[in-house]
mmCIF file of the N, C-alpha and C atoms, coordinates in Angstrom:
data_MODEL
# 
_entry.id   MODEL 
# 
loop_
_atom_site.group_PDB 
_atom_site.id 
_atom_site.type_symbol 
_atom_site.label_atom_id 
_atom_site.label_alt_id 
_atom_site.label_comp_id 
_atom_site.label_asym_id 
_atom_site.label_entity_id 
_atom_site.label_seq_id 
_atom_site.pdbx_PDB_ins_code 
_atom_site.Cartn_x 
_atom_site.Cartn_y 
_atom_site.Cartn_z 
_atom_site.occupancy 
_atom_site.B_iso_or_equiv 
_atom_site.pdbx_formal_charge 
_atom_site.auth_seq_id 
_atom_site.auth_comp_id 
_atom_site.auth_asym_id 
_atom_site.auth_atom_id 
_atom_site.pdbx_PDB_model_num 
ATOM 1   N N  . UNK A 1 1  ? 6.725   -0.193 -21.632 1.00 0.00 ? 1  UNK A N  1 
ATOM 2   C CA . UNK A 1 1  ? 6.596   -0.304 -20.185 1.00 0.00 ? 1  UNK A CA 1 
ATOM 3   C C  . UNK A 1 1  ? 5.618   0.760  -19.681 1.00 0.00 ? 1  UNK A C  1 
ATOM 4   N N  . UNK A 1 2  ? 4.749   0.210  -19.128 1.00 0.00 ? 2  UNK A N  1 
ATOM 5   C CA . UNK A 1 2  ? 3.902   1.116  -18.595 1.00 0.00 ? 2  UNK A CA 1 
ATOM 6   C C  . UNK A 1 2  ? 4.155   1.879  -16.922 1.00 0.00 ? 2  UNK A C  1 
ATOM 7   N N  . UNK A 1 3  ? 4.081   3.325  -16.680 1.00 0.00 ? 3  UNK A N  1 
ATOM 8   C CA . UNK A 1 3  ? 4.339   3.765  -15.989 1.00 0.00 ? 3  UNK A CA 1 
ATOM 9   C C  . UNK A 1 3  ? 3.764   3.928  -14.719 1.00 0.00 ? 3  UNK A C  1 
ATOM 10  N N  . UNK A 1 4  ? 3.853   3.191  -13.095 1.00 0.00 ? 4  UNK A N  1 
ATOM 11  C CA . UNK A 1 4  ? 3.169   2.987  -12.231 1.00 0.00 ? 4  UNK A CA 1 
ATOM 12  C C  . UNK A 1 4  ? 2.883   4.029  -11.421 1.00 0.00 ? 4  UNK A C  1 
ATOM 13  N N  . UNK A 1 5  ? 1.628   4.160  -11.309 1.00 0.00 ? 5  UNK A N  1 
ATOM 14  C CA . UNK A 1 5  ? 1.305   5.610  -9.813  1.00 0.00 ? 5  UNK A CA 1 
ATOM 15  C C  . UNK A 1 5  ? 1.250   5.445  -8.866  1.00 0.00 ? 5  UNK A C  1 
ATOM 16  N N  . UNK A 1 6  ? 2.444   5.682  -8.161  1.00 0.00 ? 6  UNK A N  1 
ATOM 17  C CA . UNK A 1 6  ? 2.446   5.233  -6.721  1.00 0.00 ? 6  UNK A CA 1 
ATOM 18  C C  . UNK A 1 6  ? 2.082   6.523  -5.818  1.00 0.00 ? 6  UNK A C  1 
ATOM 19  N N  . UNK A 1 7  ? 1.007   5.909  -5.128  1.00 0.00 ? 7  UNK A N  1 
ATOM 20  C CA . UNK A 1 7  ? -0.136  7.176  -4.192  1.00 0.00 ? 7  UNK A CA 1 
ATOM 21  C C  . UNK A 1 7  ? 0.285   6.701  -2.748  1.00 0.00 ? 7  UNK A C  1 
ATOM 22  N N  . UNK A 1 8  ? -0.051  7.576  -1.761  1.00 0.00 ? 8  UNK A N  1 
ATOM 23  C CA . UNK A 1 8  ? -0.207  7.504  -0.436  1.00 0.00 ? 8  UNK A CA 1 
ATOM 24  C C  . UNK A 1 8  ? -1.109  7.909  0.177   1.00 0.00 ? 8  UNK A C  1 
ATOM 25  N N  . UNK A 1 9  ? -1.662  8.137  1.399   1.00 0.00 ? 9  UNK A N  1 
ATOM 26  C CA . UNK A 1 9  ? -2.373  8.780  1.960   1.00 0.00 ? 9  UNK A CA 1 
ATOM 27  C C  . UNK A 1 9  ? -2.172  10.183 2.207   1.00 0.00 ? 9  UNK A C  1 
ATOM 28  N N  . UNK A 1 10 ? -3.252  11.110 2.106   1.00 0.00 ? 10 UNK A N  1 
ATOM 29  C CA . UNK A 1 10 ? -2.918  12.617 2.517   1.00 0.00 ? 10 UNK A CA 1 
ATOM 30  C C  . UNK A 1 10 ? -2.998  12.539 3.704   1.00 0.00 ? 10 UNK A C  1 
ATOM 31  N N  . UNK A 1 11 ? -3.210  11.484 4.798   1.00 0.00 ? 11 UNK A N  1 
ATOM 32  C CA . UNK A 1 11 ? -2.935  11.338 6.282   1.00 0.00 ? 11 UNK A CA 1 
ATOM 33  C C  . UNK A 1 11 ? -1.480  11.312 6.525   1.00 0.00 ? 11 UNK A C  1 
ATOM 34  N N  . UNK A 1 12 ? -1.053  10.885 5.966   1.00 0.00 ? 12 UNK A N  1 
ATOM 35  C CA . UNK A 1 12 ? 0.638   10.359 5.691   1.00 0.00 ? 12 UNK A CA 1 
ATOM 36  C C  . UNK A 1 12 ? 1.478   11.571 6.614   1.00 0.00 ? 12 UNK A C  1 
ATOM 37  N N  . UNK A 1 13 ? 0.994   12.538 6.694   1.00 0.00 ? 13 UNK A N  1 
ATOM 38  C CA . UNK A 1 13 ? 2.007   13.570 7.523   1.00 0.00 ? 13 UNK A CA 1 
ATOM 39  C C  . UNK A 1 13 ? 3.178   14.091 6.413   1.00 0.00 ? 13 UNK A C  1 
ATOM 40  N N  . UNK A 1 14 ? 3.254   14.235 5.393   1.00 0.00 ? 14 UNK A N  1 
ATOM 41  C CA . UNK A 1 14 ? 4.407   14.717 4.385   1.00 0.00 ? 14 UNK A CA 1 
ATOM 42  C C  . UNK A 1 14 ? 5.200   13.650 4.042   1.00 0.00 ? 14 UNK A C  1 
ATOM 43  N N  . UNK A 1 15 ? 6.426   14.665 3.668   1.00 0.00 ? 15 UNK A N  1 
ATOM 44  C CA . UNK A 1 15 ? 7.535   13.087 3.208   1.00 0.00 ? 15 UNK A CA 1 
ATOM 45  C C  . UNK A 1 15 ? 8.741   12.416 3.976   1.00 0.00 ? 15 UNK A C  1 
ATOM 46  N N  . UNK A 1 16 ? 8.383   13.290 5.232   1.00 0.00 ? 16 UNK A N  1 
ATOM 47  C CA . UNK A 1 16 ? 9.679   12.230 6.727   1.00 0.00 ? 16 UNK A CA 1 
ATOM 48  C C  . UNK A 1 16 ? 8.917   11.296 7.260   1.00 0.00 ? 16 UNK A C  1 
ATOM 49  N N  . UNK A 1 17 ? 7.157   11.201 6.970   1.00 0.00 ? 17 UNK A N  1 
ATOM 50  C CA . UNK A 1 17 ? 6.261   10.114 7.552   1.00 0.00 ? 17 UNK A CA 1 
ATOM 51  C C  . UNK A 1 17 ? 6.483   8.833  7.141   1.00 0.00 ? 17 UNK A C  1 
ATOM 52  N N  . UNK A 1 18 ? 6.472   7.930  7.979   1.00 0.00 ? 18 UNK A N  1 
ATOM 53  C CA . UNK A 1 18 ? 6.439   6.395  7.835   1.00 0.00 ? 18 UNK A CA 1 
ATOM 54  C C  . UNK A 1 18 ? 5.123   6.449  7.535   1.00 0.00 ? 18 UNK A C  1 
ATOM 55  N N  . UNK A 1 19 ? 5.649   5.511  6.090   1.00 0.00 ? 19 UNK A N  1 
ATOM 56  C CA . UNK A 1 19 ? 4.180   5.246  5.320   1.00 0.00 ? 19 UNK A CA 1 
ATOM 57  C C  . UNK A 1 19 ? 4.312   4.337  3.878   1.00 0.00 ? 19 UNK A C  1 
ATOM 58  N N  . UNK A 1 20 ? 3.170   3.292  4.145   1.00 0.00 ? 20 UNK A N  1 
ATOM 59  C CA . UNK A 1 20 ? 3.114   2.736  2.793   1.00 0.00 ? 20 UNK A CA 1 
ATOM 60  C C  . UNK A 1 20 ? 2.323   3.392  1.555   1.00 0.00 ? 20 UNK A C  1 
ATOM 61  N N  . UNK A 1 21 ? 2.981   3.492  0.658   1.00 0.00 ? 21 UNK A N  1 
ATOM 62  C CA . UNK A 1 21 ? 2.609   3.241  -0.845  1.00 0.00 ? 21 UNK A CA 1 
ATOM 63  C C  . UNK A 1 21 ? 1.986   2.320  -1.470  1.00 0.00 ? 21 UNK A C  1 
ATOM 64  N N  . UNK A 1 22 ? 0.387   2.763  -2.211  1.00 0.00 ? 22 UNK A N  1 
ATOM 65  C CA . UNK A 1 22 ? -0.484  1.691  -3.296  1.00 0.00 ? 22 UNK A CA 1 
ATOM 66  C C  . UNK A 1 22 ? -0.089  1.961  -4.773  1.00 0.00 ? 22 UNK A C  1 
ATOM 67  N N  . UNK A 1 23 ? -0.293  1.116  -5.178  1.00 0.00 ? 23 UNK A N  1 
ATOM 68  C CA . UNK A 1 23 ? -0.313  1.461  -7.175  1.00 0.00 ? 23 UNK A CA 1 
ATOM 69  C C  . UNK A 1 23 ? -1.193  0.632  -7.612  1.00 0.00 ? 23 UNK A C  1 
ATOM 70  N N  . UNK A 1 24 ? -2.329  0.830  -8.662  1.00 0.00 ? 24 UNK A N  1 
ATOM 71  C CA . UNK A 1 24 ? -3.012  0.100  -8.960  1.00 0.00 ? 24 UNK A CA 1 
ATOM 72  C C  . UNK A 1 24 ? -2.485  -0.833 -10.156 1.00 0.00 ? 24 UNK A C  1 
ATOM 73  N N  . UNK A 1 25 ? -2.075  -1.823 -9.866  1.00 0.00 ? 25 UNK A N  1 
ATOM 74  C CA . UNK A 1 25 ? -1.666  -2.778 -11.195 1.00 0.00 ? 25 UNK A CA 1 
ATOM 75  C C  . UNK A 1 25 ? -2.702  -3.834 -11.563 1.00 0.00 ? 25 UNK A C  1 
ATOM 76  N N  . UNK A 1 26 ? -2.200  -4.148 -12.743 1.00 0.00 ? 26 UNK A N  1 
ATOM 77  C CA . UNK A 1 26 ? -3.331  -5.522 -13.287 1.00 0.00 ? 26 UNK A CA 1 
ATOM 78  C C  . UNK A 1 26 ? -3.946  -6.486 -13.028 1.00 0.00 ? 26 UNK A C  1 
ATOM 79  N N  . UNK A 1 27 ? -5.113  -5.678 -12.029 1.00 0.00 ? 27 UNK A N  1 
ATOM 80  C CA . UNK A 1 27 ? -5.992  -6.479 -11.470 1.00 0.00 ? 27 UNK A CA 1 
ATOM 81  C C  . UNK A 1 27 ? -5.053  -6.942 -9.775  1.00 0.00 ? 27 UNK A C  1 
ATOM 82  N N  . UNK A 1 28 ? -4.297  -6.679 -9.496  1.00 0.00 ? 28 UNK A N  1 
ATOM 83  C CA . UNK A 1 28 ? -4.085  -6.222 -7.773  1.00 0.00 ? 28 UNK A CA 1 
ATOM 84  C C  . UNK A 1 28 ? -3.349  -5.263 -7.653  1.00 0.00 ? 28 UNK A C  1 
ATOM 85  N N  . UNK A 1 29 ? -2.954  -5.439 -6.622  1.00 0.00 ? 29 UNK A N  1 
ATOM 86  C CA . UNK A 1 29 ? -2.291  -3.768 -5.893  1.00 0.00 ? 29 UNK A CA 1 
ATOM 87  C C  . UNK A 1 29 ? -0.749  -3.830 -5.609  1.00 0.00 ? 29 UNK A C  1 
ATOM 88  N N  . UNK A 1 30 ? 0.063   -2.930 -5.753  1.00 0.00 ? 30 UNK A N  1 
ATOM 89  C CA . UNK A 1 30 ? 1.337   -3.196 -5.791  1.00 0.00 ? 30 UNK A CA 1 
ATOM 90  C C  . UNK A 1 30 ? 1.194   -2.297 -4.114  1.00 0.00 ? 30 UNK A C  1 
ATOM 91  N N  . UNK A 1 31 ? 2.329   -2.641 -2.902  1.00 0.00 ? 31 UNK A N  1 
ATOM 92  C CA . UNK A 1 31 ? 2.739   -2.033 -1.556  1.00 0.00 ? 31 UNK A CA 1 
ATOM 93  C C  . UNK A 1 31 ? 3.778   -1.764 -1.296  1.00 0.00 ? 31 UNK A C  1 
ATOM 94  N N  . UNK A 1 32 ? 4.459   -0.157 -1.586  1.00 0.00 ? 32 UNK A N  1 
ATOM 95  C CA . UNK A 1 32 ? 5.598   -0.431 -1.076  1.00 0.00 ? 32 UNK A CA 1 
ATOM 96  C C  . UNK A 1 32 ? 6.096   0.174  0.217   1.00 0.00 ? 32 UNK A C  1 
ATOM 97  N N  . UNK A 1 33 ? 7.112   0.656  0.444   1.00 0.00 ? 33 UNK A N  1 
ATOM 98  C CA . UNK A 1 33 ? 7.459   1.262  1.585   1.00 0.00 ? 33 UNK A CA 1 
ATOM 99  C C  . UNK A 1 33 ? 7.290   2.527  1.123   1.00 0.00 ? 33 UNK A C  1 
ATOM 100 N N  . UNK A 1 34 ? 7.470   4.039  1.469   1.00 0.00 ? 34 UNK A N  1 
ATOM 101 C CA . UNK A 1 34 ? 7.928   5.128  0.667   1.00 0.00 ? 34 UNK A CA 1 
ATOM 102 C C  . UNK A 1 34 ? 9.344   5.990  1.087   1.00 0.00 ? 34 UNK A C  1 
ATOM 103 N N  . UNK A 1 35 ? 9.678   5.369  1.738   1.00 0.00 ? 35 UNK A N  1 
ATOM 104 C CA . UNK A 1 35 ? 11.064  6.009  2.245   1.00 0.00 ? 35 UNK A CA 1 
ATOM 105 C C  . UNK A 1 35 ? 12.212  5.052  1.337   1.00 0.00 ? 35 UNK A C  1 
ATOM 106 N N  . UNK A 1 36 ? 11.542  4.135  0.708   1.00 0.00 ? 36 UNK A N  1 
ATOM 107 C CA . UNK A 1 36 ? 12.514  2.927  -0.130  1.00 0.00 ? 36 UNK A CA 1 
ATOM 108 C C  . UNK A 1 36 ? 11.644  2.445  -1.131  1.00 0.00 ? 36 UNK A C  1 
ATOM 109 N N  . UNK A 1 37 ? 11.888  3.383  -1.658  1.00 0.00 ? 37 UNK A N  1 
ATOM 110 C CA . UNK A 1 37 ? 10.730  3.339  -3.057  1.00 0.00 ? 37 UNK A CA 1 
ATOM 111 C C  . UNK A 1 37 ? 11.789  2.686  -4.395  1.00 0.00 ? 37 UNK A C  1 
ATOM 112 N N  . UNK A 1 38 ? 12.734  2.404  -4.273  1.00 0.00 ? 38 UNK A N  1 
ATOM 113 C CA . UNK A 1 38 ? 13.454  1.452  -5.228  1.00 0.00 ? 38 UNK A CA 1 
ATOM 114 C C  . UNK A 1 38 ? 13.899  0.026  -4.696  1.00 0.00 ? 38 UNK A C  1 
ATOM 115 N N  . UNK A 1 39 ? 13.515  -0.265 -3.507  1.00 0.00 ? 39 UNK A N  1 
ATOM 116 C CA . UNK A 1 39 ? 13.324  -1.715 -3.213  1.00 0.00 ? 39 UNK A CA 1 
ATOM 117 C C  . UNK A 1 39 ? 12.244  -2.491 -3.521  1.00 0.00 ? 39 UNK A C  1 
ATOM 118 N N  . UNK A 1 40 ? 12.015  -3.782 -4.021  1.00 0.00 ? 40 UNK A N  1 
ATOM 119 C CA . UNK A 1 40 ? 11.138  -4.644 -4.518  1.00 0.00 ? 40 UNK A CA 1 
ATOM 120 C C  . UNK A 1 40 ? 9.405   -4.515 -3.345  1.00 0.00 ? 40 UNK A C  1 
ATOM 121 N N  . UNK A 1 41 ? 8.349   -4.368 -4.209  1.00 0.00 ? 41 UNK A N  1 
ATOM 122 C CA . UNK A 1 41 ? 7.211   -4.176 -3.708  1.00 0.00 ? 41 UNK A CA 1 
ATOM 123 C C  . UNK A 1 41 ? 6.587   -5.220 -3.599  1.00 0.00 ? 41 UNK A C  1 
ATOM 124 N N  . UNK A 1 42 ? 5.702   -5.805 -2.646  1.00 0.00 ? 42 UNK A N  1 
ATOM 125 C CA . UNK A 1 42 ? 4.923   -6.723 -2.910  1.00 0.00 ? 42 UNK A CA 1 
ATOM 126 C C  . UNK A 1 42 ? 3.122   -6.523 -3.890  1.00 0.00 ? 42 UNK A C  1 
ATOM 127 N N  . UNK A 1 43 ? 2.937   -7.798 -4.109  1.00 0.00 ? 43 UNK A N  1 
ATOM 128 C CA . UNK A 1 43 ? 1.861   -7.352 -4.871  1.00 0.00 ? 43 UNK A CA 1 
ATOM 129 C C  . UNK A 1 43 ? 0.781   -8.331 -4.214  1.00 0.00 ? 43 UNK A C  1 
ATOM 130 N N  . UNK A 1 44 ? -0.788  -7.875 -4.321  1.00 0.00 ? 44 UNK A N  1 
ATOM 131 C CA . UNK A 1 44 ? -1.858  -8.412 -2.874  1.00 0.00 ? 44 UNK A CA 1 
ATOM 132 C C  . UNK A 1 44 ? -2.745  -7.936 -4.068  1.00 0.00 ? 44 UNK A C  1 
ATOM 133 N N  . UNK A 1 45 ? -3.419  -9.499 -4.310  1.00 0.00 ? 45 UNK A N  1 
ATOM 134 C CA . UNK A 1 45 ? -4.957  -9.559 -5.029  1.00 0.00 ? 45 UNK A CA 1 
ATOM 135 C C  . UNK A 1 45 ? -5.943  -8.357 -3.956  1.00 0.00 ? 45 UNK A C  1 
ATOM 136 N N  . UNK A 1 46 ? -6.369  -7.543 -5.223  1.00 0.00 ? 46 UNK A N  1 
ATOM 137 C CA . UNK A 1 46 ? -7.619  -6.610 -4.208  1.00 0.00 ? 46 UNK A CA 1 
ATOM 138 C C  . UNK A 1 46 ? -8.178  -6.941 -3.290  1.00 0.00 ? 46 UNK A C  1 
ATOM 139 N N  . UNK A 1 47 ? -9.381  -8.144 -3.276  1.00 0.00 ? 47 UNK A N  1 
ATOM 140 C CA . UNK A 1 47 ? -10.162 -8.784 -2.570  1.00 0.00 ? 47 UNK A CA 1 
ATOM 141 C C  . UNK A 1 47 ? -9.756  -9.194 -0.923  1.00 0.00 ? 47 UNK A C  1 
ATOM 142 N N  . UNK A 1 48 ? -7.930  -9.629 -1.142  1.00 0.00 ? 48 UNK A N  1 
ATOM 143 C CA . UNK A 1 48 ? -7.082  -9.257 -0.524  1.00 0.00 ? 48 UNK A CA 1 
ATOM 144 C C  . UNK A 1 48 ? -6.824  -8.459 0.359   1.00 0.00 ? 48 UNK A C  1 
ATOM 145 N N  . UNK A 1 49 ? -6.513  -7.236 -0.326  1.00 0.00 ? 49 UNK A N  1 
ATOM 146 C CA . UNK A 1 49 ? -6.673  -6.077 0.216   1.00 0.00 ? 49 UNK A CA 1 
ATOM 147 C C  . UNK A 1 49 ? -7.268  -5.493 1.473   1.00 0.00 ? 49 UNK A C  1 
ATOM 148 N N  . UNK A 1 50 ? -8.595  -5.712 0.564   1.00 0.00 ? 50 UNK A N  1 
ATOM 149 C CA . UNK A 1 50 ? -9.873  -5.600 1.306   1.00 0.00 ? 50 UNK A CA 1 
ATOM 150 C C  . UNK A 1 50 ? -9.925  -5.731 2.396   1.00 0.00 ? 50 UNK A C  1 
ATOM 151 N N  . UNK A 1 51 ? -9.475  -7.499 2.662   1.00 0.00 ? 51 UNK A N  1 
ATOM 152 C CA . UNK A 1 51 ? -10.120 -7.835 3.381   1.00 0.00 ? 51 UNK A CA 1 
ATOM 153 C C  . UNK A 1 51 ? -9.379  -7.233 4.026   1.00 0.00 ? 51 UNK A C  1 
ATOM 154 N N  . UNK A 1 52 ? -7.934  -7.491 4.578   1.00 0.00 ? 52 UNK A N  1 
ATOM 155 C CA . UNK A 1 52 ? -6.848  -6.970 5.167   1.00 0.00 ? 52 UNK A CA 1 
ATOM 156 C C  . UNK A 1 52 ? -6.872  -5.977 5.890   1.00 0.00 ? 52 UNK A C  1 
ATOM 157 N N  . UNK A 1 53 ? -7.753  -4.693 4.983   1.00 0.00 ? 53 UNK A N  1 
ATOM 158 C CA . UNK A 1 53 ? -8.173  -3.665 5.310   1.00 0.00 ? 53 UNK A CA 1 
ATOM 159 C C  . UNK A 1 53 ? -9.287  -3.382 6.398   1.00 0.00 ? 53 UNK A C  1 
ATOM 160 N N  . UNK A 1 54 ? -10.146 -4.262 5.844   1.00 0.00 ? 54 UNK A N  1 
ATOM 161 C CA . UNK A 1 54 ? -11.528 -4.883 7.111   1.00 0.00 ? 54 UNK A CA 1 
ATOM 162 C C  . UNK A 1 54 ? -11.022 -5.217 8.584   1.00 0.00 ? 54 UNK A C  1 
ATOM 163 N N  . UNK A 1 55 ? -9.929  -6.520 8.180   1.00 0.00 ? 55 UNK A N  1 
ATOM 164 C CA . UNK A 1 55 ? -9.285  -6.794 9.725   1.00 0.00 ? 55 UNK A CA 1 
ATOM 165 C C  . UNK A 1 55 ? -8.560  -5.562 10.508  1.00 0.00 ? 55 UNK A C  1 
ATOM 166 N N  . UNK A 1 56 ? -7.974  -4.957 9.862   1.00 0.00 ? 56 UNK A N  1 
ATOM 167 C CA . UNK A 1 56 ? -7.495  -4.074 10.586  1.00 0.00 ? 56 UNK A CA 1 
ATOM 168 C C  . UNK A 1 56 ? -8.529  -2.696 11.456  1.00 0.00 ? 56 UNK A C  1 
ATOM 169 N N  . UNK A 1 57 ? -8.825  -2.324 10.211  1.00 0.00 ? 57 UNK A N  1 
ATOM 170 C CA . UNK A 1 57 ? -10.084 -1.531 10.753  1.00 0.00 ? 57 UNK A CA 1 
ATOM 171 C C  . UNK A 1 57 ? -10.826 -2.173 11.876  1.00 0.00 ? 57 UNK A C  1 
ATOM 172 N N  . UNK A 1 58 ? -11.145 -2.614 11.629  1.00 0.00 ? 58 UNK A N  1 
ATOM 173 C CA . UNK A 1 58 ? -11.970 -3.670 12.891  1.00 0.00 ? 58 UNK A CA 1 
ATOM 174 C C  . UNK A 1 58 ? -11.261 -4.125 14.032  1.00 0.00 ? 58 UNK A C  1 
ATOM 175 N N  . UNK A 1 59 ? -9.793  -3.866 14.205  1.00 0.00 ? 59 UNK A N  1 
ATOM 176 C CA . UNK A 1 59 ? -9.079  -4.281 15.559  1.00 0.00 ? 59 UNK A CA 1 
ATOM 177 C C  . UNK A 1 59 ? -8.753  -5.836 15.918  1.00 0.00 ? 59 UNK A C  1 
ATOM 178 N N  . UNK A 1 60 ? -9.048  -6.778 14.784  1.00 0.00 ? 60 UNK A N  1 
ATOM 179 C CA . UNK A 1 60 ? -8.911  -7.950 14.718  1.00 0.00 ? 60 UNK A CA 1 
ATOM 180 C C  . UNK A 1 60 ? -7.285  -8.453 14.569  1.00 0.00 ? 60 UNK A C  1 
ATOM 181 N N  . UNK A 1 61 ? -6.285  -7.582 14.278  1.00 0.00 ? 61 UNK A N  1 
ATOM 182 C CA . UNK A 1 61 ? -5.300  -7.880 14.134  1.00 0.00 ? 61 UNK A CA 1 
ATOM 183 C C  . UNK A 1 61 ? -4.435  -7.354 15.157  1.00 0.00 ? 61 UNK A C  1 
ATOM 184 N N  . UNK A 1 62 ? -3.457  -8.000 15.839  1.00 0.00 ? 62 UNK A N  1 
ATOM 185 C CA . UNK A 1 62 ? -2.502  -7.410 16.797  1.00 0.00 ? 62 UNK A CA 1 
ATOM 186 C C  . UNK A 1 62 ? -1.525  -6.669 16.096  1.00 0.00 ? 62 UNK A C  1 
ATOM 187 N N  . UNK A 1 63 ? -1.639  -5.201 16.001  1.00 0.00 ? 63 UNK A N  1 
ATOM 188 C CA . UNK A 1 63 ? -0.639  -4.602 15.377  1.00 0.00 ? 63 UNK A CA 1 
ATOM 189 C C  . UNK A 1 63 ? 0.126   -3.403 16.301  1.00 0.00 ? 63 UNK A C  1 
# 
């Protein structure tokens, strides 16, 4: 079993911050919560990601 690195942002504010968790897995990205880091993660093709990342950045999404 290979062992997963689950990273956050150094924006994150420490460890009482609400904040998601990346891990790079085989060929996409694992997301989890980090305050519930033993509940089931979802997993999002990179490209995915990306884009996800694009919409948001960009203000395209109502969040």
């Amino acid at each position: 079993m290979t062992r997963v690195n689950w990273r956050k942002s150094t924006y994150s504010g420490g460890e009482a911050a609400q904040c998601v968790e990346l891990a790079s897995l085989d060929g996409s990205v694992g997301i989890r919560d980090s305050k519930n880091p033993h509940v089931p993660h979802i997993t999002i093709g990179r490209e995915a990601l990306a884009s996800l990342l694009d919409q948001i950045k960009s203000g395209h999404l109502n969040l």
